[in-house]
C-alpha positions in Angstrom: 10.8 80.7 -45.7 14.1 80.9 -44.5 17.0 78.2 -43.0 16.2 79.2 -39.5 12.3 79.2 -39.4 12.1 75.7 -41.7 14.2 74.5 -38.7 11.9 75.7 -35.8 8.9 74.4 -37.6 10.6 70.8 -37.8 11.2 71.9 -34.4 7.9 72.1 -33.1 6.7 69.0 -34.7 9.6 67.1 -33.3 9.5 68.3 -29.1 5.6 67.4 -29.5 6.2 64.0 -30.6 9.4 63.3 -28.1 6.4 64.7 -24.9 4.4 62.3 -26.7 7.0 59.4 -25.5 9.3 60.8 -22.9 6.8 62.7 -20.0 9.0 65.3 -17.9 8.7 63.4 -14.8 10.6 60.5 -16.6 13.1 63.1 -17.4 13.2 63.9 -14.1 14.2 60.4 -13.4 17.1 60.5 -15.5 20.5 59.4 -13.8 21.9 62.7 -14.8 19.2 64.9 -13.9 20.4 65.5 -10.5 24.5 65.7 -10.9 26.0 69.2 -10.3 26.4 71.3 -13.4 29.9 72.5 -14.0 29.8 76.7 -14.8 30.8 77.7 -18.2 31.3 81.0 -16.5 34.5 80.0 -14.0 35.6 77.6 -17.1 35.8 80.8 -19.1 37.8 83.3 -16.5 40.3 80.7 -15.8 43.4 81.5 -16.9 44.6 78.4 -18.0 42.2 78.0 -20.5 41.7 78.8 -23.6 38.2 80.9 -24.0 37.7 78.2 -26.8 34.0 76.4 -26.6 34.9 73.6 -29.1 31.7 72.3 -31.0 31.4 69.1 -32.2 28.9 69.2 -35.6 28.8 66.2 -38.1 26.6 68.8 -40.8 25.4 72.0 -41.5 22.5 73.4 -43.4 25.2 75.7 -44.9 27.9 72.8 -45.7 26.2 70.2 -45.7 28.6 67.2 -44.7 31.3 68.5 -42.1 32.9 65.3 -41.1 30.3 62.0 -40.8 32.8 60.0 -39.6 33.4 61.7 -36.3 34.1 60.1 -33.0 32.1 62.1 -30.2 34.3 60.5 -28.0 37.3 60.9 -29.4 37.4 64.7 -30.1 35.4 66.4 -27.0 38.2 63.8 -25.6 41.3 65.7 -27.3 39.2 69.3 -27.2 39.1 68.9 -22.9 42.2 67.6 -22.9 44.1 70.6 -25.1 42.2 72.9 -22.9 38.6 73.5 -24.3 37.0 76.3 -21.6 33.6 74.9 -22.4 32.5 71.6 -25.1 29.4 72.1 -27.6 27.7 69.4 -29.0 25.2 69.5 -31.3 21.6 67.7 -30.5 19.7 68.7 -33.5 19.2 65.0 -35.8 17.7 66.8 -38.5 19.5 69.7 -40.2 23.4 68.9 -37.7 23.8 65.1 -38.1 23.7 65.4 -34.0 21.8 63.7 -31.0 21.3 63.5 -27.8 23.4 60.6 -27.5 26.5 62.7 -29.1 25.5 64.7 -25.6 25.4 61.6 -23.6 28.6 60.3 -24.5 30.2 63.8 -24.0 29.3 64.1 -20.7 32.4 61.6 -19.4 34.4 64.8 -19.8 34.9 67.1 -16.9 34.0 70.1 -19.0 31.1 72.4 -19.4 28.8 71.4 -22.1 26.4 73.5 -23.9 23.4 71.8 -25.5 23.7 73.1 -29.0 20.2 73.2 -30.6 17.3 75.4 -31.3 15.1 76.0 -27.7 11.3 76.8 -28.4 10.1 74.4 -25.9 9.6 74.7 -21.8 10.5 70.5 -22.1 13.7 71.1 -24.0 14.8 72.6 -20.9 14.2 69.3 -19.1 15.9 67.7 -21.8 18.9 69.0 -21.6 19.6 68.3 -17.9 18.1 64.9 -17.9 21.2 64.5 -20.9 23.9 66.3 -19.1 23.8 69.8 -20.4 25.4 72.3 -18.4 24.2 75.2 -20.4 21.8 76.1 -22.9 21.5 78.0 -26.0 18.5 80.7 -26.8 18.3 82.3 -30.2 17.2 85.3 -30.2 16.5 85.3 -34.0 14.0 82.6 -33.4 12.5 83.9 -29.7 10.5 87.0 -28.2 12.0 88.7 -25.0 9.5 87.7 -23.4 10.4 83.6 -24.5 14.0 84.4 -23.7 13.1 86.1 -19.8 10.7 82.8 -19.4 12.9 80.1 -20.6 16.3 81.9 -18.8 14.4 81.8 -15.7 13.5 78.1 -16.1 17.2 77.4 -16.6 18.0 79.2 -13.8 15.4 76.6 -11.8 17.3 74.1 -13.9 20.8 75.1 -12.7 21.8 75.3 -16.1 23.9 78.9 -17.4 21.9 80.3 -20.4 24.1 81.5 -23.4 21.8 83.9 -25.0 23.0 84.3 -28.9 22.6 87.9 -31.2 23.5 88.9 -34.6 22.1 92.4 -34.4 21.4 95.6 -32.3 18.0 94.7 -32.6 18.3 91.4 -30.8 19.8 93.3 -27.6 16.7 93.7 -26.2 16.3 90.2 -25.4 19.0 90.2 -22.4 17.7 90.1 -19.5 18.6 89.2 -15.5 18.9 85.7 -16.2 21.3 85.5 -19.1 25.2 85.1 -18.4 26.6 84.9 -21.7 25.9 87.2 -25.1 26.8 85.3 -27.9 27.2 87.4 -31.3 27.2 85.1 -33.8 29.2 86.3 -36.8 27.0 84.3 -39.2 24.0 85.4 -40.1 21.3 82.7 -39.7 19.0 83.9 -42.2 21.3 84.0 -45.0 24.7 82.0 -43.3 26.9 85.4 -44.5 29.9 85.5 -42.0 31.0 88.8 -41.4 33.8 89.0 -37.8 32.7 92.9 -37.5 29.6 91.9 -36.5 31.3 91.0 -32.8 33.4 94.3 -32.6 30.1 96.6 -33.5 28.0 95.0 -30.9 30.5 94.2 -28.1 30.2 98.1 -26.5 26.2 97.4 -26.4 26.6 93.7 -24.2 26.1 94.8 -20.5 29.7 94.8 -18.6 28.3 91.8 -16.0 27.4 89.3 -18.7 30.8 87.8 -20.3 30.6 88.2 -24.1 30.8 85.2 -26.5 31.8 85.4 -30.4 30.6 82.5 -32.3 31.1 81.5 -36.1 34.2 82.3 -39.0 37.3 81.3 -36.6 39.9 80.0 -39.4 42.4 81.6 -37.7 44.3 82.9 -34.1 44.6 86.2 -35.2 41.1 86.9 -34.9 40.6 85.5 -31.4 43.8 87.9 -30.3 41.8 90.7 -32.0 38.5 89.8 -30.4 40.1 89.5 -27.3 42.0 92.3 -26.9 38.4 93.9 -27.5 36.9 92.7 -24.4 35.5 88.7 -25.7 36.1 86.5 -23.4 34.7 82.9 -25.4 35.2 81.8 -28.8 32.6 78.7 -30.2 34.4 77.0 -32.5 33.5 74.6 -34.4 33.9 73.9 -38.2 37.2 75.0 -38.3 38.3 71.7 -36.3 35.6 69.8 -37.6 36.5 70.5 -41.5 39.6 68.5 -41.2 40.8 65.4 -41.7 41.4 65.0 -37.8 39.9 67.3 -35.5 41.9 66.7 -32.2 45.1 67.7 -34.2 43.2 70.7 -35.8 41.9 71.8 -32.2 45.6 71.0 -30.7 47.9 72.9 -33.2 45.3 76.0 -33.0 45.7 76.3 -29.6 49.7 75.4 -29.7 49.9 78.8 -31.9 47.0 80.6 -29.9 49.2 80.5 -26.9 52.2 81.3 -28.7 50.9 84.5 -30.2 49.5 85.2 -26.9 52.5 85.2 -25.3 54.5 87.8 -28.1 51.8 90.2 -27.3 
């Protein structure tokens, strides 16, 4: 059994014991259920911004401890401030150190935030509005197409933008209609290998109206220049800041030089 399916069967057993507590019409309830979502997608093809989706992870099933001292606050705080196109925060307790408070708390920013965590559930979906989400993540290593076409569709109902992650040609089968972003994550989730080729190889196969994503192995500028200059338009980060002693200086240096090696090109 590998990292990603001991996760999704934690997974299952943990969405069936949160129905068990929290019905959907109480979610429906939630105060933040009905607020306007914020597009990732206008965040992201605004020039002003950086392309950066900053992630906020205490832990990793790969590094263990990132940074438990954290402030959620604090950081999505500097990240929105240094000009973050879109926040990610982590919601899985388990195997990230996160929750849906992290989420909660987040949500004072006026930023797009993706709900980090592994989808297998129709209530998830509910979830992450009722917390704030403005976009969700589907994993196509862990999904059919036929999950990915449903649950896309139920975002769409939802009003939240679906971020559809790949690590392999395979996978590209899974976009359909209802997806607006292809993420290629660089890692591989079965074995946690980075390998940055992995976004140039599959960028040419991502259909032209869905804006590409490349996630994971960002230590440093020059490889967001590259990816780029080959058509990305996102970067998730998120160790790289989180790794260091204090993230909001991390995240505001990187982008300080980002824009500075922008600007000689």
């Amino acid at each position: 059994m590998n990292i990603l399916d001991k996760i999704v069967e934690h997974k299952k057993e943990e969405v069936e014991s949160q129905k068990s507590k929290v019905a959907i019409e109480e979610l429906k309830d939630a105060q933040l259920f009905s607020r306007k979502t914020l597009s990732l997608r206008q965040f992201l093809l605004d020039e002003n911004k950086t392309g950066i989706i900053a992630e906020f992870k205490r832990k990793s099933p790969s590094k263990g401890i990132i940074n438990v001292d954290a402030g959620v606050l604090k950081i999505t705080n500097a990240y929105s401030t240094f000009g973050a196109s879109g926040l990610s925060v982590l919601t899985d307790e388990n195997f990230f150190g996160g929750s849906k408070e992290d989420l909660i708390k987040a949500r004072v920013n006026n930023t797009p935030i993706l709900r980090k965590d592994f989808m297998i559930d129709a209530y998830q979906f509910y979830e992450a509005k009722s917390i704030g989400a403005d976009v969700i993540l589907l994993i196509a290593a862990c999904l059919t197409p036929t999950q990915v076409k449903e649950f896309a569709a139920l975002s769409k109902e939802l009003d939240l933008e679906v971020l559809l992650e790949i690590h392999n040609e395979d996978e590209l089968e899974h976009i359909c209609d209802d997806v607006d972003f292809v993420g290629v994550n660089n890692r591989n989730l079965k074995t946690f290998d980075v390998d940055i080729n992995t976004s140039l190889q599959l960028f040419p196969h991502i259909p032209k109206a869905k804006l590409a994503i490349a996630e994971s192995g960002f230590s440093n500028t020059d490889t967001i220049v590259t990816l780029k200059e080959a058509g990305f338009k996102g970067f998730l980060i998120g160790e790289n800041f989180m790794k260091q002693p204090d993230p909001t200086i991390a995240f505001a240096d990187f982008v300080t030089e980002l824009k500075a090696k922008q600007h000689a090109h």
